[in-house]
Backbone bond lengths (Angstrom), bond angles and torsions (degrees), N, CA, C in turn:
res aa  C-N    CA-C-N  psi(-1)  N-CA   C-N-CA  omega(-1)  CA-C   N-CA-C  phi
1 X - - - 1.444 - - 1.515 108.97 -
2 X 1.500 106.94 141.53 1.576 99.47 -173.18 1.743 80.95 -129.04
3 X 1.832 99.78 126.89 1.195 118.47 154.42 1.232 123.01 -87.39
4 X 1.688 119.59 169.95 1.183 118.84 -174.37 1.498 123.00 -45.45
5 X 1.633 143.03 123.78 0.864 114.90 155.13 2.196 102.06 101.74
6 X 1.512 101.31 10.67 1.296 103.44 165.85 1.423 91.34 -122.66
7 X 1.370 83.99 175.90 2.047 107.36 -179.99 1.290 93.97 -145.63
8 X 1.544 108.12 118.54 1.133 120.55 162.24 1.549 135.48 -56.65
9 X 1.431 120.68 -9.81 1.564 115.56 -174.30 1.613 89.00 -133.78
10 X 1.702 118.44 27.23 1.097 128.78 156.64 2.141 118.02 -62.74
11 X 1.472 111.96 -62.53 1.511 126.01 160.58 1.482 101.20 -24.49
12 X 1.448 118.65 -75.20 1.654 127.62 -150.52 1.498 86.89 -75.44
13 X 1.153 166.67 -49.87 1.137 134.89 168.52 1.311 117.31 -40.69
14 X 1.298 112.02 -67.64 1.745 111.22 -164.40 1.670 100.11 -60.05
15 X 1.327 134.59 -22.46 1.190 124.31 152.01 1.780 134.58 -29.13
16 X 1.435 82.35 -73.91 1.670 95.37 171.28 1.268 118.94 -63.02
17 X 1.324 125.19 -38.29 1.430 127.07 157.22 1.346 105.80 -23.24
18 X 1.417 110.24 -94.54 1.862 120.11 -176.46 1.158 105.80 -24.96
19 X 1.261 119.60 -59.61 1.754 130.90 -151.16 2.004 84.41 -61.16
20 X 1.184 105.76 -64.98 1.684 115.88 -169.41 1.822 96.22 -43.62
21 X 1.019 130.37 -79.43 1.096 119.32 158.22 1.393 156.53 24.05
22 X 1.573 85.24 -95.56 1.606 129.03 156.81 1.913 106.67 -31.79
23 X 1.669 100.06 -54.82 2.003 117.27 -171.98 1.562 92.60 -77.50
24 X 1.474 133.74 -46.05 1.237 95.74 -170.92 1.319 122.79 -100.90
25 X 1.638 119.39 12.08 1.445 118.57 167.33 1.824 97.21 -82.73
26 X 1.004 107.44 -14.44 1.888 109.35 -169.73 1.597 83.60 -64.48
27 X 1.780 119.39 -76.03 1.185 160.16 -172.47 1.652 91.90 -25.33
28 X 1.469 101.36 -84.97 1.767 92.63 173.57 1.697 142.25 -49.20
29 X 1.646 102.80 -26.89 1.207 99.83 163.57 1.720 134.60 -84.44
30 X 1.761 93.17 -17.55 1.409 80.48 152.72 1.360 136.24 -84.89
31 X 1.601 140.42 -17.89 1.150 145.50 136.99 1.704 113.17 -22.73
32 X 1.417 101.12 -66.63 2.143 100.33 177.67 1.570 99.57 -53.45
33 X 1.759 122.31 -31.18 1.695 94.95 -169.96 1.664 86.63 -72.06
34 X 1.183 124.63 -42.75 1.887 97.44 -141.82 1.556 97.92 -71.79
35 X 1.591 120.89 -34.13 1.078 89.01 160.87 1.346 163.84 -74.14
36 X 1.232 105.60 -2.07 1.411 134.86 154.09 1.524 120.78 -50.09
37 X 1.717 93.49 -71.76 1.785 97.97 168.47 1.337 139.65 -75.54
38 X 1.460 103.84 -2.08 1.675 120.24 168.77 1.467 115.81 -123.53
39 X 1.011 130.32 84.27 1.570 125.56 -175.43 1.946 102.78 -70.21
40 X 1.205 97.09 159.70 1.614 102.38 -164.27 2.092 99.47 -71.07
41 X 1.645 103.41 -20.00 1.559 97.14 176.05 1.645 119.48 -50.73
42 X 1.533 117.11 -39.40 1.130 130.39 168.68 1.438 121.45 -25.84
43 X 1.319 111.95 -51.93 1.528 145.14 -171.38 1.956 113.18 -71.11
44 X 1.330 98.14 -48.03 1.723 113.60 -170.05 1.106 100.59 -116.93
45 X 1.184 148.40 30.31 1.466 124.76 156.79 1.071 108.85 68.16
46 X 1.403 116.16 82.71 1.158 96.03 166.70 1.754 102.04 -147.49
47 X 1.319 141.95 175.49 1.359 134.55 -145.61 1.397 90.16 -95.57
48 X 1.596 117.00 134.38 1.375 123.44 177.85 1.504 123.76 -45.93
49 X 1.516 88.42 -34.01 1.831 101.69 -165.71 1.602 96.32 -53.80
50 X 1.301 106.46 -36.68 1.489 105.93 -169.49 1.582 122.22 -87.01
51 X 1.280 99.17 -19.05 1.432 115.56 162.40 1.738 107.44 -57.28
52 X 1.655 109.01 -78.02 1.023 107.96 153.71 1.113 147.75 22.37
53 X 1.653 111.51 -111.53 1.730 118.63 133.20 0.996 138.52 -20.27
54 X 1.525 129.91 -43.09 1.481 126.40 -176.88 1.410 100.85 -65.41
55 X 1.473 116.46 -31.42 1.620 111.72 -149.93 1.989 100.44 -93.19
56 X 1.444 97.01 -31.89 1.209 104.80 -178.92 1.852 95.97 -58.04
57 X 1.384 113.19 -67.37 1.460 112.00 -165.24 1.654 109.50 -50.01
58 X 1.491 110.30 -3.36 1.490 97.08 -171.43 1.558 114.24 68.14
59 X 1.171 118.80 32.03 1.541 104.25 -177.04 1.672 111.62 -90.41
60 X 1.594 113.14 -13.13 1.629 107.54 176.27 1.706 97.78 -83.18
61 X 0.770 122.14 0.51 1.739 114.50 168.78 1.580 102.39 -61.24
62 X 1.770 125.27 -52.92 0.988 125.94 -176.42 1.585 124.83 -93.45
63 X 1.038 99.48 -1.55 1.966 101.63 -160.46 1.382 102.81 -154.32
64 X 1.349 112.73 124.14 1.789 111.93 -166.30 2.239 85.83 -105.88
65 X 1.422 87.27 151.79 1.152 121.29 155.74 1.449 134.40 -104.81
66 X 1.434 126.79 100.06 1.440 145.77 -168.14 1.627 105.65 86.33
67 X 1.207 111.49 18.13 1.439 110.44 -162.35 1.587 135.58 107.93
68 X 1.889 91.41 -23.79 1.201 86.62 168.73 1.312 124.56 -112.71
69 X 1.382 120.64 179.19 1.739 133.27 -176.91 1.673 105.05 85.57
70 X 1.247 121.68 -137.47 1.471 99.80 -130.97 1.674 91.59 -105.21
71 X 1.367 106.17 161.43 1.462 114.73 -179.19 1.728 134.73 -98.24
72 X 1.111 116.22 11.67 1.313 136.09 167.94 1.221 126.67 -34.18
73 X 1.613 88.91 -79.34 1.679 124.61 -165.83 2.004 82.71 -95.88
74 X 1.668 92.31 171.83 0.939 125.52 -174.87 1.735 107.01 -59.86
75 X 1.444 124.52 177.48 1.589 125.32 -167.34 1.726 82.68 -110.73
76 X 1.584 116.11 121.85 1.545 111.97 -171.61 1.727 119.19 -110.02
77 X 1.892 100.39 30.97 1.463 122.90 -168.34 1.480 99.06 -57.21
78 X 1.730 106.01 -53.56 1.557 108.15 -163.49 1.757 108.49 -114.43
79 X 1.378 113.38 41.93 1.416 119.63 -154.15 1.828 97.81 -80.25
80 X 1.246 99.97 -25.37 2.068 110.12 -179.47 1.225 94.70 -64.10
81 X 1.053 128.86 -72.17 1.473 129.52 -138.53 1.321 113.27 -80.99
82 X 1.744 111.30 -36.08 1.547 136.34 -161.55 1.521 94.65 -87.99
83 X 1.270 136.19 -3.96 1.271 133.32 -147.36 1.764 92.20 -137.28
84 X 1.410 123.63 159.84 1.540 115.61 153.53 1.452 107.57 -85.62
85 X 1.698 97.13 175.29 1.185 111.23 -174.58 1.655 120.97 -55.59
86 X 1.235 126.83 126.42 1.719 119.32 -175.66 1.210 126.65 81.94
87 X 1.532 100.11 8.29 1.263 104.25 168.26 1.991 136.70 -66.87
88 X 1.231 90.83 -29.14 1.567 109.25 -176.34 1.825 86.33 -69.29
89 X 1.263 113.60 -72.37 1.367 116.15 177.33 1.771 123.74 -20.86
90 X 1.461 88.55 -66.85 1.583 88.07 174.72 1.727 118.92 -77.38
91 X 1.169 114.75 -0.25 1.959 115.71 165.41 1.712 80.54 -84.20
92 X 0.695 112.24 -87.55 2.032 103.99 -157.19 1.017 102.40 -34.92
93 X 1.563 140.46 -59.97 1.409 128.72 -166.18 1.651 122.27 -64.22
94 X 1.502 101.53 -32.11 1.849 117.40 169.70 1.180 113.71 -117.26
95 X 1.686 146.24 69.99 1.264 116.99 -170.35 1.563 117.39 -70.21
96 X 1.195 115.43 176.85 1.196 116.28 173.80 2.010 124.54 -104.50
97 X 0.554 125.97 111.55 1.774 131.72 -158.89 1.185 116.41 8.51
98 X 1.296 129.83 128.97 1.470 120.55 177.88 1.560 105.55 111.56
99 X 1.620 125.62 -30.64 1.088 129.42 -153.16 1.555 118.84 -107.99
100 X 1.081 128.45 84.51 1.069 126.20 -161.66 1.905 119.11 -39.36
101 X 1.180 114.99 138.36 1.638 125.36 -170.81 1.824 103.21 -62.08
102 X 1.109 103.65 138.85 1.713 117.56 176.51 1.184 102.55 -122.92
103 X 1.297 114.83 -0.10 2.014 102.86 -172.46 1.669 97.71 -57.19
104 X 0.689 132.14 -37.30 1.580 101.23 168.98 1.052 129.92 -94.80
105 X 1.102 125.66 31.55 2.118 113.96 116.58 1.538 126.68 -53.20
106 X 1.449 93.16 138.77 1.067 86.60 -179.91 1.685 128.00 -89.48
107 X 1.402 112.63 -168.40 1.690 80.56 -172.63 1.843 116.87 -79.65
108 X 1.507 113.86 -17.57 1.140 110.75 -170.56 2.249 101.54 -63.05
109 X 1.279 99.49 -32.86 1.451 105.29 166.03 1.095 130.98 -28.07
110 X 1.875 93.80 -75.19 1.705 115.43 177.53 1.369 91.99 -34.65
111 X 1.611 104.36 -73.72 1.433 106.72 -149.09 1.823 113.36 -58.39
112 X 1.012 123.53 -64.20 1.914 97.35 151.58 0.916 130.77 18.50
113 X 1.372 101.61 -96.25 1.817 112.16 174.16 1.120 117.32 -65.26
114 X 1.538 133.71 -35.89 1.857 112.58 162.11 1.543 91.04 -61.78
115 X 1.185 159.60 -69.83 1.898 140.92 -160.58 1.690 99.32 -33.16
116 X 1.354 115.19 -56.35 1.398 139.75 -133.04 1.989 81.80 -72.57
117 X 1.042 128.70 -57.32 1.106 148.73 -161.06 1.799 110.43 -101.90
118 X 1.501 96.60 -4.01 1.758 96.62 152.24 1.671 95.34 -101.68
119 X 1.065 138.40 -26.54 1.414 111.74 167.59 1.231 116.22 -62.93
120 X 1.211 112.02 -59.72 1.430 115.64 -157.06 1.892 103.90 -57.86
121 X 1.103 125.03 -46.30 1.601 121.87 152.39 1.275 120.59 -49.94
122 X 1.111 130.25 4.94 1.747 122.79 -169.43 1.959 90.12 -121.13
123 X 1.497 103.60 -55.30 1.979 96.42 171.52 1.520 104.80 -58.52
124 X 0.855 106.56 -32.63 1.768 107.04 -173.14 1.599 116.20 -43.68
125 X 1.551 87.87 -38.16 1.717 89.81 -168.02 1.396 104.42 -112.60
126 X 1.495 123.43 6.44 1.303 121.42 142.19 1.850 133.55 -22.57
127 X 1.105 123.87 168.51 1.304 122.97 155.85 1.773 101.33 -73.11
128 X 1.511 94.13 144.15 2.003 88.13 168.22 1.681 108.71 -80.52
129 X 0.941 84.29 -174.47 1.479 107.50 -141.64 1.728 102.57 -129.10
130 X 1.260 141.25 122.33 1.571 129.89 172.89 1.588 112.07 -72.78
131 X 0.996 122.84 131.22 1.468 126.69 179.27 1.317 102.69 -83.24
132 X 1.570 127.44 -7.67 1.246 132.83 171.90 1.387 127.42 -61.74
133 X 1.674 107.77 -52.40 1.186 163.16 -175.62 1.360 113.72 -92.64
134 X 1.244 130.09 -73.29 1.437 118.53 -162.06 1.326 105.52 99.81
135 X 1.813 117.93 -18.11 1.783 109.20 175.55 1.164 123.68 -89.92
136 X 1.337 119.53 -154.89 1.291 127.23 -150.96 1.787 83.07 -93.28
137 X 1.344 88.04 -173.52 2.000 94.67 178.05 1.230 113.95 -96.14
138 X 1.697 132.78 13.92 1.060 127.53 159.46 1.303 117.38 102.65
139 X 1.360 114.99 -19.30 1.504 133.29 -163.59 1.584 111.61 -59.44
């Protein structure tokens, strides 16, 4: 029965709404797990310790690598090269507003994550690579 002032194919919208919803909060949280449970060091070689560290400090919460993880902070793919020397060092040891404090890491830490993030800038500028394959890009 439709009383004054309902619409019957009013419900089945707000239905599909939720449902639509529903897939891409599913959709995004599985993206935050893998990046969570797979850090991009996994991928490039790069020394665990620094794997490690990055994940302990929480730094992909704020700063994605190749694009991915978190969107805050800056994208820290090409942060070695694009940056001078000691720079990563001196943001963790002083951040600048907004940036949460790392002074307690220690230094074998820091240094980690600057390794961790000279790999990940050094595969970066590699040829790609097929994730299919494992080869080169064909070029």
């Amino acid at each position: 029965m439709n009383g004054p002032g309902r619409q019957p194919g009013r419900r089945a919208v707000r239905h599909q709404v939720v449902i639509r919803a529903a897939i891409a909060v599913a959709g995004f949280a599985a993206y935050a797990g893998a990046v969570w449970l797979s850090p991009m060091g996994t991928r490039v070689g790069a020394p665990p310790e620094g794997v490690r560290a990055w994940r302990a400090a929480g730094c992909q919460s704020c700063h994605a690598l190749f694009g991915l993880g978190g969107h805050l902070g800056p994208d820290l793919t090409f942060v070695v090269t694009r940056r001078p020397e000691g720079f990563v060092d001196v943001m963790m040891r002083s951040p600048p507003e907004g940036m949460p404090s790392f002074a307690g890491l220690s230094d074998a830490e820091r240094a980690a994550i600057v390794d961790y993030l000279r790999a990940v800038d050094a595969a970066a500028r590699e040829a790609p690579k097929s994730w299919f394959t494992g080869g080169g890009s064909g070029r």
